[in-house]
C-alpha positions in Angstrom: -114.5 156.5 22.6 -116.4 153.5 22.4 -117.7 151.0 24.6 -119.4 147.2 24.7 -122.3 146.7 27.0 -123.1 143.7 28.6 -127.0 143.6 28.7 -127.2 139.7 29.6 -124.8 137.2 30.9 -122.6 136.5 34.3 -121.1 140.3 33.5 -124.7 141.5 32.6 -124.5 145.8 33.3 -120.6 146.0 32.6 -119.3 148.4 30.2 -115.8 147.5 28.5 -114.3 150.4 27.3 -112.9 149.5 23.7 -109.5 151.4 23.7 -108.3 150.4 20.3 -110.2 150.2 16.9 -110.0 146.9 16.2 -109.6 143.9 18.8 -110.5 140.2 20.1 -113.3 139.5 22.4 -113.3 136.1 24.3 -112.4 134.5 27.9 -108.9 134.3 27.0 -106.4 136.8 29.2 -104.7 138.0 26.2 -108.0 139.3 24.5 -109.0 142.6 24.0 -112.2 142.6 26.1 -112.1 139.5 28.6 -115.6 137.9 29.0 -116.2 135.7 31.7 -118.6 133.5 30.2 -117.1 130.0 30.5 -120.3 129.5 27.0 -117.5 131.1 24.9 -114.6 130.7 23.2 -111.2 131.3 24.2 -110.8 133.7 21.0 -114.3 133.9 20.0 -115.1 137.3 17.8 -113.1 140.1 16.2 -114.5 143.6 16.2 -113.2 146.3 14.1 -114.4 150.3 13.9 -113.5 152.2 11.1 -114.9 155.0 9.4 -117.4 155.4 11.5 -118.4 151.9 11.4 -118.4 148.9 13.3 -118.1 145.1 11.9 -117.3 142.0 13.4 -115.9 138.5 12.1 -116.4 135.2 14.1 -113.3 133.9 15.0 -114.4 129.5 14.2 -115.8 129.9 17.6 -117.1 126.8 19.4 -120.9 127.4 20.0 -120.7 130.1 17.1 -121.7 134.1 17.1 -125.4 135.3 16.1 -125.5 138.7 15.5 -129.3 139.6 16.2 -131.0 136.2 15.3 -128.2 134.9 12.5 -125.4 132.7 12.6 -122.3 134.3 11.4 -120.3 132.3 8.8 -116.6 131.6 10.5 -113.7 134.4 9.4 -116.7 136.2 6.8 -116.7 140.4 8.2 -120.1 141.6 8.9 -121.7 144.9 9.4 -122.6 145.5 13.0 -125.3 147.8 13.1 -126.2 150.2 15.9 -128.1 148.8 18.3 -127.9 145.6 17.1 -127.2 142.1 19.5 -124.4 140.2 18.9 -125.1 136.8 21.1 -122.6 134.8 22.4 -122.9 132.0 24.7 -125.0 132.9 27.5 -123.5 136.8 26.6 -125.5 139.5 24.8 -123.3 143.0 23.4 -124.1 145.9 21.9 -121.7 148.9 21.1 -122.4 153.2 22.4 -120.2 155.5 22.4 -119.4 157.3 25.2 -119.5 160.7 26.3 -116.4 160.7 28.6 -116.5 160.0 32.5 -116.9 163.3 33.6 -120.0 163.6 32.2 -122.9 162.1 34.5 -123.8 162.6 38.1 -122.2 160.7 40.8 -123.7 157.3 42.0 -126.4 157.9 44.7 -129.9 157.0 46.4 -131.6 156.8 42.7 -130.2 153.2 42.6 -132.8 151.2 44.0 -131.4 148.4 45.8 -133.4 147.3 49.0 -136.4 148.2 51.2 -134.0 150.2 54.2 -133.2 152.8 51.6 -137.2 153.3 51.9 -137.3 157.0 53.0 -134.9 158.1 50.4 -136.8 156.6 48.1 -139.8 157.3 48.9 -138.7 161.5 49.3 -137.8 161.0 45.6 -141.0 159.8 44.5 -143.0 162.7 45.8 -141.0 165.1 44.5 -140.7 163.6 40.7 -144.4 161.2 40.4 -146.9 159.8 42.6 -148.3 158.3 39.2 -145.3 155.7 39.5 -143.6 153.4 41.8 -139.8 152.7 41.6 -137.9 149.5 41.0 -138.4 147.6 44.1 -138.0 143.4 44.3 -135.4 140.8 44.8 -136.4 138.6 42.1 -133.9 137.9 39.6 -136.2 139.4 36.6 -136.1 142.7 38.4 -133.0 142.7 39.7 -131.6 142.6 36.3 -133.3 145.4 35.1 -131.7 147.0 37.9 -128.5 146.3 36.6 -129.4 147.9 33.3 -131.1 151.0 34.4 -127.6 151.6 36.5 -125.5 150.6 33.1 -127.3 152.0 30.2 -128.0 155.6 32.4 -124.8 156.7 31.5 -125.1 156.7 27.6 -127.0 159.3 25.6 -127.9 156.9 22.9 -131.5 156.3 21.7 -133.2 153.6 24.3 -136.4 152.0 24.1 -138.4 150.5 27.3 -141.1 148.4 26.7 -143.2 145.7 29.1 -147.0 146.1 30.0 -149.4 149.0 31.3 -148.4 150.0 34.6 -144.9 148.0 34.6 -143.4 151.2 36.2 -141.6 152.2 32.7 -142.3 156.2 33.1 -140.5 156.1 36.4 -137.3 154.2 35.0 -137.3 156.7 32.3 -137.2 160.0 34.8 -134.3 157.7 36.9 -132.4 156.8 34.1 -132.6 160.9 33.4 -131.8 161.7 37.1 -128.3 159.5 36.5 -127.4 160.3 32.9 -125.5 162.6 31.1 -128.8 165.0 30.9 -129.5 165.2 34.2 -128.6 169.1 34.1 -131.4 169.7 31.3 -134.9 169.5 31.5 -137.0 165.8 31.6 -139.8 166.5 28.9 -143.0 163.3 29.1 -144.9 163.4 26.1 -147.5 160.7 26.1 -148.3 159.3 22.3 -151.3 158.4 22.9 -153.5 161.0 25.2 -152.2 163.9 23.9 -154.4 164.7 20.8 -154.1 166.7 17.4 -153.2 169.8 18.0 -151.7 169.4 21.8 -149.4 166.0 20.8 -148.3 168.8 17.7 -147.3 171.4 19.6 -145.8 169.0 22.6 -143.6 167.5 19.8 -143.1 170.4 17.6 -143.9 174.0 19.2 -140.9 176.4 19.5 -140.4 175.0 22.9 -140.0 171.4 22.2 -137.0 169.4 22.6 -137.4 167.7 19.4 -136.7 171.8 18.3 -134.0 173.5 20.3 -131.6 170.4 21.4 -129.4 171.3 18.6 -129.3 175.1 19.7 -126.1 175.4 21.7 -127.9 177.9 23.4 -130.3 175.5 24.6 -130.2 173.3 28.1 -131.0 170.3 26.7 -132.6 167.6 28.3 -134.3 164.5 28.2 -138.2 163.7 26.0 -139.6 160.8 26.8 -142.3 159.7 24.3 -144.5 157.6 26.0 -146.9 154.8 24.4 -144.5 155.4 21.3 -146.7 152.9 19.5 -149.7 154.8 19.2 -147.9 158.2 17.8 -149.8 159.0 15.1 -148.7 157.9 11.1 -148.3 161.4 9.7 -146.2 162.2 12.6 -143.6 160.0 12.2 -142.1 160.7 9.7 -141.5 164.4 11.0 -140.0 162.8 14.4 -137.9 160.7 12.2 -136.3 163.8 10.4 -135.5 165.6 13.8 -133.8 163.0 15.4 -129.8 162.9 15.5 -128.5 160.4 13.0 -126.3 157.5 14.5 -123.5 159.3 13.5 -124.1 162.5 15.1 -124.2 159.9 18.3 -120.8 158.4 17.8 -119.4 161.9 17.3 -120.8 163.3 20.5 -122.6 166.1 18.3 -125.5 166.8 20.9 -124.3 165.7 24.3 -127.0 167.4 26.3 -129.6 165.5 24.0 -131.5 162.0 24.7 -134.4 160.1 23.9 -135.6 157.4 25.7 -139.3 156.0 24.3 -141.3 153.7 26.1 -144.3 151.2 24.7 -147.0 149.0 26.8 -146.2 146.9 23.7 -143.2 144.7 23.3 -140.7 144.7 20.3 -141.6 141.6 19.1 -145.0 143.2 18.5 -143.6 146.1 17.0 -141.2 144.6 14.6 -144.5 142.3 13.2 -145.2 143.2 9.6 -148.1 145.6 9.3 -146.6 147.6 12.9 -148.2 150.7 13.4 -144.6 152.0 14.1 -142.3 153.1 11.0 -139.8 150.4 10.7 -136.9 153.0 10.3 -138.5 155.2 13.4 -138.2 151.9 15.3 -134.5 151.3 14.1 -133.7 154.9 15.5 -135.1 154.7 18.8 -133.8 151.4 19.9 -130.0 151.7 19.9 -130.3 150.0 23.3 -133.6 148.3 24.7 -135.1 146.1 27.6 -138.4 144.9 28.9 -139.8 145.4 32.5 -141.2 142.3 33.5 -145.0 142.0 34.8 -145.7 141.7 38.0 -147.4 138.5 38.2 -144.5 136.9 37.2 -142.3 137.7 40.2 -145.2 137.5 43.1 -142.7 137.0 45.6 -141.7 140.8 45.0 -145.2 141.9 46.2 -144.8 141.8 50.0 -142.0 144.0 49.5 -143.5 146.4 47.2 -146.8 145.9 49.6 -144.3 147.3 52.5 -143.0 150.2 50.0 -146.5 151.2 49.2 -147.7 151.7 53.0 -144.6 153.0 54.0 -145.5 155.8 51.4 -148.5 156.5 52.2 -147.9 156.8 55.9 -145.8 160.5 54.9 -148.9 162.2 53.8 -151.6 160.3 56.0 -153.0 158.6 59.0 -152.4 154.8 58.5 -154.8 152.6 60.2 -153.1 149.4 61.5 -153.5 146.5 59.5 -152.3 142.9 59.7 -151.5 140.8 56.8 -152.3 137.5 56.9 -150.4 134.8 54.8 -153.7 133.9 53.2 -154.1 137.5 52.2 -150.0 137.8 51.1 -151.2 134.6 49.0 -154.4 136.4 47.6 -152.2 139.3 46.1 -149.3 136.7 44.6 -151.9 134.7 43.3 -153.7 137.5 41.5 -152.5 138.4 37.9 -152.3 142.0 37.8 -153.5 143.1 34.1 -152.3 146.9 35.7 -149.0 145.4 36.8 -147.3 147.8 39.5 -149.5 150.5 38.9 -152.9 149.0 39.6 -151.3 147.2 43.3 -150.7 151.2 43.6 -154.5 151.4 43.6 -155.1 148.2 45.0 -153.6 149.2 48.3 -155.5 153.2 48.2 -158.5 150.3 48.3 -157.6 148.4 51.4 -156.8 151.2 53.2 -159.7 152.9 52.8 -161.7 149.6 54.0 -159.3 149.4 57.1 -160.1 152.6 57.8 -164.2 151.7 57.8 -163.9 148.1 59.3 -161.4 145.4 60.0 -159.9 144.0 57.0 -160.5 140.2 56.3 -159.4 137.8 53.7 -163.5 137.9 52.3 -162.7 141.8 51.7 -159.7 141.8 50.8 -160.7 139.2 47.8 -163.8 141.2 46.4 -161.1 144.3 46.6 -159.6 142.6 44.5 -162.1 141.9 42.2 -162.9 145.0 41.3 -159.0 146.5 41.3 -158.5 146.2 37.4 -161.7 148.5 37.0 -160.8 151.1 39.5 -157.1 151.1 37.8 -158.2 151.5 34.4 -160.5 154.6 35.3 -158.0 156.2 37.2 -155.3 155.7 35.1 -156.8 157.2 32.1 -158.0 160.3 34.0 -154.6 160.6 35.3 -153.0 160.8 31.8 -155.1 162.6 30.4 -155.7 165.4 33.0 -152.6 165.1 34.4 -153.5 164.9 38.0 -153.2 163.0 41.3 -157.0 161.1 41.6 -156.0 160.2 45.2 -155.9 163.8 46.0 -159.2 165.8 47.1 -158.3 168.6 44.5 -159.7 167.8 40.9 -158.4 169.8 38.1 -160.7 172.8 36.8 -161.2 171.3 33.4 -162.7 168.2 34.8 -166.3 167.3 33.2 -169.1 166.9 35.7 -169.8 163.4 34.8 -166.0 162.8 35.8 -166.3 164.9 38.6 -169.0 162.6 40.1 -167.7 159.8 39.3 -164.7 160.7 41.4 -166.5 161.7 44.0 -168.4 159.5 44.9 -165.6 156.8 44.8 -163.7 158.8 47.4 -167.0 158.9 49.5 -167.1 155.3 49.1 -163.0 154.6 50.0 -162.9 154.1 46.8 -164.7 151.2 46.5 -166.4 150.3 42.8 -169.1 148.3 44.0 -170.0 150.0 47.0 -169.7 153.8 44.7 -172.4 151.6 42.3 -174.5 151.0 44.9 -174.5 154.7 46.3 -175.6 155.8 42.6 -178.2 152.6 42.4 -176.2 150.9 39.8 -175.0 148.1 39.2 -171.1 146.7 39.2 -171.6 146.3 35.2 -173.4 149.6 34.3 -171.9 151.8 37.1 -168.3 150.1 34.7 -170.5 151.5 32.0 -170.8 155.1 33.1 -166.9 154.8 33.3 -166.3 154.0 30.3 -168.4 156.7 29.0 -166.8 159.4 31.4 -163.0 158.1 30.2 -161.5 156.9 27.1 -160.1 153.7 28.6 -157.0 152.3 26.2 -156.0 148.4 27.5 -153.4 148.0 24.9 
């Protein structure tokens, strides 16, 4: 069984379930799949599956059918490819096929919607990441990757994520898990690009991986997330590329308990550039379906609701001191950029609190706090990753160096404060950034 997604346009997240092989798509009641798009034609396109492929033939539509970025000739059959975009009107499709209804969980609390859901939500992020915040915001940008994440869950097909650092894309991968057709198996997160040499090799390839074993009937499946996809290295590729399920193997259902979904701080466009570090064919396999996250300084009035997420959160596992948010400072944080996107405001708010906690917060604070949040985020980020730990916790991981250790340490003394941490080690902002750099690989890309 196959189906056409909507992933933009008035139906954007509806699936039509295509229930003969061949059929008419357009606004007209007597079509095959009924778009309400008042940007298309009556009759606008023909789609046809046979043999295991799908085509599709412009029917002399009005404002015309692009299929990726081309114009289709009128009445001329073309080769729709998988995961290719047919556009039309305000209306973007791509075909799956499906894996039967039966086959994925039943709608719940994973579905982020609105702030009162709060508890649930944040119950579910302790248990699966404190590394990640969820999808929370009202904006439209947001709200349509809500749509999506709800939508494309349900398909097994090869999905790529990308958007900036920090954009919240691991934790729409492990939801997307939690409400697929996997859900039963195991949710496997192997970062690209701080796993090194012989540990990315064995994450990948060892007798254990999922890359390995998914085609063992024997095995529970699952879903592997390959994180920063971008920076996996060359010689590797190739060797993902030959254990991946053919698009064929999808549209026969071959290995249900099987996905991948891949995720890159780097967005398509980038990656389809000639001279990509990605293999163009390892890119063609992983994006059946795809969507960006958007960054967070382009819907600012989404922050006073993640703000209210954030502290609600936090007041679970510790002592909240009270603080009141002016409008100057609700300004301050939707004025800021956010290079660290979601992620870094994550940090950002560990900061105020910390200061609340030592003196009254005020809007002169609160603005060299944010200041120095970009640095504090990409220290702690990268020592996250790559010793896969909580840094907010007061338990550091055994194989921690003691430049790291100290580093650490004295930021917590400090409430985690950058300059004040320089001062205490009588250093500077600049060099005290220094000694970070030299204690962490930090990666901006």
């Amino acid at each position: 069984m196959l189906n056409l997604l909507v992933i933009r346009g008035p139906s954007a997240g509806k699936a039509y379930q295509l229930k003969r092989s061949s059929g008419v798509i357009g606004r007209q009641n007597d079509c095959s799949v009924i778009v309400p798009d008042l940007t298309i034609s009556r009759h606008h396109l023909e789609y046809q599956f046979q043999e295991g492929q799908m085509s599709v033939k412009d029917l002399e539509s009005q404002n015309g059918t692009y299929l990726e970025k081309a114009l289709l000739k009128p009445n001329l059959r073309i080769h729709w490819a998988p995961g290719d975009i047919v556009h039309i009107g305000s209306t973007d499709l791509v075909w799956v096929p499906s894996l039967g209804q039966n086959s994925v969980p039943e709608p719940d609390t994973i579905v982020l919607e609105d702030k009162s859901e709060t508890a649930s939500i944040a119950a579910m992020v302790a248990e699966i990441s404190k590394n990640e915040l969820p999808v929370i915001g009202h904006s439209q940008s947001i709200q349509e990757v809500k749509l999506l994440v709800t939508s494309l869950s349900r398909f097994n097909v090869p999905l790529l994520i990308d958007g900036e650092i920090g954009t919240g894309k691991a934790m729409i991968a492990h939801l997307m898990h939690r409400k697929g057709p996997t859900y039963q198996g195991e949710f496997r997160s192997v970062n690209c690009s701080f796993l090194q040499n012989e540990v990315l090799e064995k994450a990948l390839f060892g007798p254990e991986s999922l890359l390995m074993t998914y085609h063992n009937e024997s095995s529970p499946g699952g879903t592997l997330f390959l994180e920063q996809i971008e920076s996996l290295p060359i010689e590797m590729q190739d060797r993902v590329l030959e254990r991946l399920p053919l698009p064929q193997e999808y549209i026969e259902s071959k290995y249900p308990r099987f996905r991948l979904i891949s995720a890159s701080n780097r967005y398509l466009s980038q990656l389809v550039k000639k001279g990509s570090v990605l293999h163009p064919e390892l890119l063609k396999r992983i994006k059946w379906l795809h969507f960006s996250v958007p960054p967070l300084r382009d819907r600012p009035n989404d922050i006073p609701q993640i703000l209210d997420f954030c502290l609600r959160l936090y007041r679970q596992t510790e002592h909240l001191p009270s603080i009141h948010f002016t409008p100057d400072m609700i300004k301050l944080m939707q004025r800021h950029d956010w290079p660290g996107n979601v992620r870094e405001f994550k940090y950002f708010v560990h900061q105020i609190l910390g200061e609340a906690r030592r003196k009254k917060l005020n809007l002169a604070s609160m603005k060299s706090i944010v200041e120095e949040s970009e640095v504090l985020f990409l220290l702690l980020d990268s020592l996250e990753k790559e010793h896969q730990f909580e840094s907010f916790s007061t338990l550091d991981p055994e194989n921690l160096s003691p430049n790291k250790r100290e580093v650490l340490k004295v930021l917590r003394a400090n409430h985690w404060r950058v300059a004040k941490a320089a001062q205490t080690m009588g250093l500077s902002r600049a060099e005290f950034f220094r000694k970070m750099k030299d204690t962490v690989r930090i990666d901006t890309d």
